[in-house]
N, C-alpha and C positions, 0 to 999 in steps of 0.2 A: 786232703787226707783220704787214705784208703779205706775199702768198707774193714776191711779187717783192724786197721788202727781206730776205725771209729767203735767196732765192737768189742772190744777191747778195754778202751775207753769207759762205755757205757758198762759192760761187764765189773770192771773195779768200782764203778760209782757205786752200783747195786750191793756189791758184795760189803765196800766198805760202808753204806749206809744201814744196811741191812743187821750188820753184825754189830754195827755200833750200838744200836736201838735194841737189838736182842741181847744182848751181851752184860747192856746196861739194865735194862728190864729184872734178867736173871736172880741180880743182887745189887743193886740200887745204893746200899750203906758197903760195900765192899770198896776200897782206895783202889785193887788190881782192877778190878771192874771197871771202876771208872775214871783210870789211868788209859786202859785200854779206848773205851768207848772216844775219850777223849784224843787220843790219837789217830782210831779211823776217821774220827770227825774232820779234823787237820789235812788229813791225807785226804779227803773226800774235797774239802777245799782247797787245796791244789791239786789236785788230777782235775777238778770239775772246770776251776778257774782257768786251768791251761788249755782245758779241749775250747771253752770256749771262747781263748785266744786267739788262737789260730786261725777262728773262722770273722772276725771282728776286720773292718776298715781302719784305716788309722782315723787319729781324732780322741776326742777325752774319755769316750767307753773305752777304747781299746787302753788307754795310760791307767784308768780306775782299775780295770780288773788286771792288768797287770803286776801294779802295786798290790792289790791281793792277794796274786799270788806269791810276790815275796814273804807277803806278811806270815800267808799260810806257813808254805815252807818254813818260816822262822818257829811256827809252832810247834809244826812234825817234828822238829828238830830236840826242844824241851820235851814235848811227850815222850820219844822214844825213851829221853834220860830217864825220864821218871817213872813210864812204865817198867824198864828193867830194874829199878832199881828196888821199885815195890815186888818186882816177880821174887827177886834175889834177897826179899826181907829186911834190905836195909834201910833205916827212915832216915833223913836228915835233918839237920838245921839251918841245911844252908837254902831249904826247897822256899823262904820268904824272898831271900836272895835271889835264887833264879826266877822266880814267876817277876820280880820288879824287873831285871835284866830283860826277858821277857817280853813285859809287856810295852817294852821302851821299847825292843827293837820292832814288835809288832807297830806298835804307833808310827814311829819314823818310816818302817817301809811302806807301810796304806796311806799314810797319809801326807807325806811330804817329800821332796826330788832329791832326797839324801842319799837314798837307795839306788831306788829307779829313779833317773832323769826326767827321762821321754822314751817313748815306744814310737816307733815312724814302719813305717812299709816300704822297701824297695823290690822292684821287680817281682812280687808277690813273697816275698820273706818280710818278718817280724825279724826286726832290730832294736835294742835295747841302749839304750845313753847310759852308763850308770853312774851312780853318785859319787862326790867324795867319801863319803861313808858305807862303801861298800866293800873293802879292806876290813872293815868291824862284823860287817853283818856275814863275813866269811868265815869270820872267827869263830860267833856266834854259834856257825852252822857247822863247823866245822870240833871246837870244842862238844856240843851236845852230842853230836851222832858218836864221837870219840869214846868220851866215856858212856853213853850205854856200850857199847860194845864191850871196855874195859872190863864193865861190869858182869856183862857174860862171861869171859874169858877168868874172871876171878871171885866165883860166886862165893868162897868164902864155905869152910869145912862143913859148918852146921848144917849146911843147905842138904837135905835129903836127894839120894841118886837119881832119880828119876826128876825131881826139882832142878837136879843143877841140867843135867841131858836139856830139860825144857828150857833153862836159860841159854843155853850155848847155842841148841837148835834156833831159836826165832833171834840170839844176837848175829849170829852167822848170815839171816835173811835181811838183817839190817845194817852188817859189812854187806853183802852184796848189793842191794839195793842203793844204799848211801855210794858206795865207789861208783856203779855206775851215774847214779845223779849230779854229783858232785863233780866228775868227768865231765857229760855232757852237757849239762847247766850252770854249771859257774865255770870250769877251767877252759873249755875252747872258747864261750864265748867270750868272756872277759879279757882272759890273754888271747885267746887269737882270731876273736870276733865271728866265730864258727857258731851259727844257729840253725841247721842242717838236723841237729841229731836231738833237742830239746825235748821232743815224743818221746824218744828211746829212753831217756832220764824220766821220766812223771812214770810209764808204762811200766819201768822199771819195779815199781811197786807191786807188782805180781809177783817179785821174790818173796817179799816178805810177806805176803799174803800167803803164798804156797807154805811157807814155815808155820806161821801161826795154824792155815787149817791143817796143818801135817799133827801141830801141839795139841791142837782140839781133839781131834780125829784120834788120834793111836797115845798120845801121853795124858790124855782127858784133863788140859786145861778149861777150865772155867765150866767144864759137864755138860756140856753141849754136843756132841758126838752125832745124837740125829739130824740135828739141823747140817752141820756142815756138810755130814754125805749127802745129802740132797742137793745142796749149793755145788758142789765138786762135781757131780754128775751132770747138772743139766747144766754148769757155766760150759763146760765143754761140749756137751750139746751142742746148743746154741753157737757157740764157735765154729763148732763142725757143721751147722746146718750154712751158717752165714756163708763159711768158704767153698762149702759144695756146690751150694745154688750160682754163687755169683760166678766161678770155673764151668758149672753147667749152662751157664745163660750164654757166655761169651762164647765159648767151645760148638755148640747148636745152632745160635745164631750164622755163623758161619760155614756151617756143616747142612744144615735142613736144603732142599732144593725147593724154596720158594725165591718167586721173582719181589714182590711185595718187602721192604722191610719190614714192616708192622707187624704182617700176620707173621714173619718169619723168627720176629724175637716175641712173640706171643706164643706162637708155637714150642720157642725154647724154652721159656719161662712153664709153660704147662708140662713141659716133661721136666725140666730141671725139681719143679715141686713133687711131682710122682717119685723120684728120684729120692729125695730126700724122707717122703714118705716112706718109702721102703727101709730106709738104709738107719732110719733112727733108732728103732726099737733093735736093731740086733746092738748098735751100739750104747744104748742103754742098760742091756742085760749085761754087755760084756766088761761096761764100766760099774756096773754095781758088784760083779764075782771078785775084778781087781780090788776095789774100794773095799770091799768086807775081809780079803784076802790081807788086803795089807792091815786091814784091824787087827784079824785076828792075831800079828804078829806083834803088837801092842800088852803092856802088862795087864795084868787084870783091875781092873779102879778098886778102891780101898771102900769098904763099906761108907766112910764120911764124905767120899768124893772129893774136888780140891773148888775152890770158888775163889 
């Protein structure tokens, strides 16, 4: 795994634990609230479950957390329905129904070879057995993400304009996000036993993350606006400091005229830091004028705000 696939990684764990606990805090007795909270949590355990896949031997830890990560994913799957579906004002009778569908397919994928088979290692790739029952858990996965999205797409007249904008905005992050996952985590590997691209599919979750703080940020979902300019600003930070240092250590290394390796990539590592020292603050100033720039082009919030 790359420093940048790792930071990345660790970037979405933060973001999505961070906002779950904030989000839920906010309003506690609110269903959107904590439809949402519930969702990053899901998402939090699959993105966390898969990074730490990857780096796992084969053997029974490597089969445990793998089956958790199905399970996960089968959750993401119902949260997203039931978070749009609470954004979009519609309540149902059939949400006893889904949480029992649910918690059935959550059980069989953690806990039994219905799903997931067996995980094994060849030639340093993770390869997956899957179950007889893994035709159902497509469906599963494949019906949830469906209709949220449906549910953006048809929020239904009452829904107020700036309401329905914010449903379409974060379904759109959740068509993007699901095609790509659903591409490279179920269809190559399954039909064509292709696990090459699995990263690309979890990472993918930066879609809908970009949506959601695009709804916080400028449609003032949930009224939280200060926090997430902060989190926008230094996640890319952070990104940009990761990928300047590690291009400046390798580039120096190679470049300084010492005979010693040691002192030679110690050398580059102390200017790659000076380097980053310099270059952060102008980037910080110049992501906070964009970041308030693109608010200002935001409606103005209604005195009751939205929760």
């Amino acid at each position: 795994m790359t420093l940048l696939t790792a930071s990345l990684y660790l970037l979405c764990l933060a973001f999505l634990l961070g906002s779950a606990v904030f989000v839920l805090s906010r309003n506690p007795g609110s269903r959107l609230h904590g439809y949402y909270s519930l969702l990053a949590i899901a998402l939090l355990g699959w993105v966390g479950t898969l990074f730490v896949f990857g780096s796992l031997p084969e053997g029974r830890t490597l089969l445990l957390v793998g089956r958790a990560n199905f399970a996960a994913a089968a959750l993401v799957a119902t949260a997203s329905y039931l978070f749009m579906a609470e954004l979009a004002g519609r309540g149902s009778r059939l949400y006893a129904r889904l949480w029992l569908e649910t918690s059935f397919v959550v059980a069989v994928s953690a806990f039994t070879p219905l799903i997931d088979g067996a995980e094994t290692v060849q030639a340093g790739q993770h390869l997956t057995a899957y179950g007889v029952l893994f035709p159902l858990y497509i469906a599963h996965v494949v019906a949830m993400l469906g209709g949220a999205v449906a549910t953006a797409l048809r929020p239904g007249v009452r829904l107020a304009a700036r309401d329905r904008n914010t449903l379409k905005l974060i379904g759109a992050g959740i068509l993007a996000t699901a095609s790509v996952a659903v591409t490279t985590n179920i269809v190559l590997p399954y039909w064509y036993g292709d696990f090459r691209l699995i990263n690309v599919g979890t990472l993918s979750t930066i879609l809908l993350l970009g949506t959601v703080a695009y709804a916080v940020f400028v449609q003032h979902l949930f009224n939280i606006r200060v926090i997430v300019r902060t989190t926008v600003i230094y996640a890319v930070i952070i990104s940009f400091a990761l990928e300047v240092y590690q291009a400046a250590v390798a580039f120096l290394a190679d470049l300084l005229p010492l005979g010693n390796p040691t002192e030679r990539h110690f050398a580059a590592t102390a200017i790659a830091l000076i380097i980053n020292a310099t270059t952060n603050r102008a980037l910080k100033d110049w992501l906070e004028r964009v970041v308030d720039h693109v608010a200002r082009k935001g409606r103005p919030m209604p005195a009751e705000g939205r929760s």
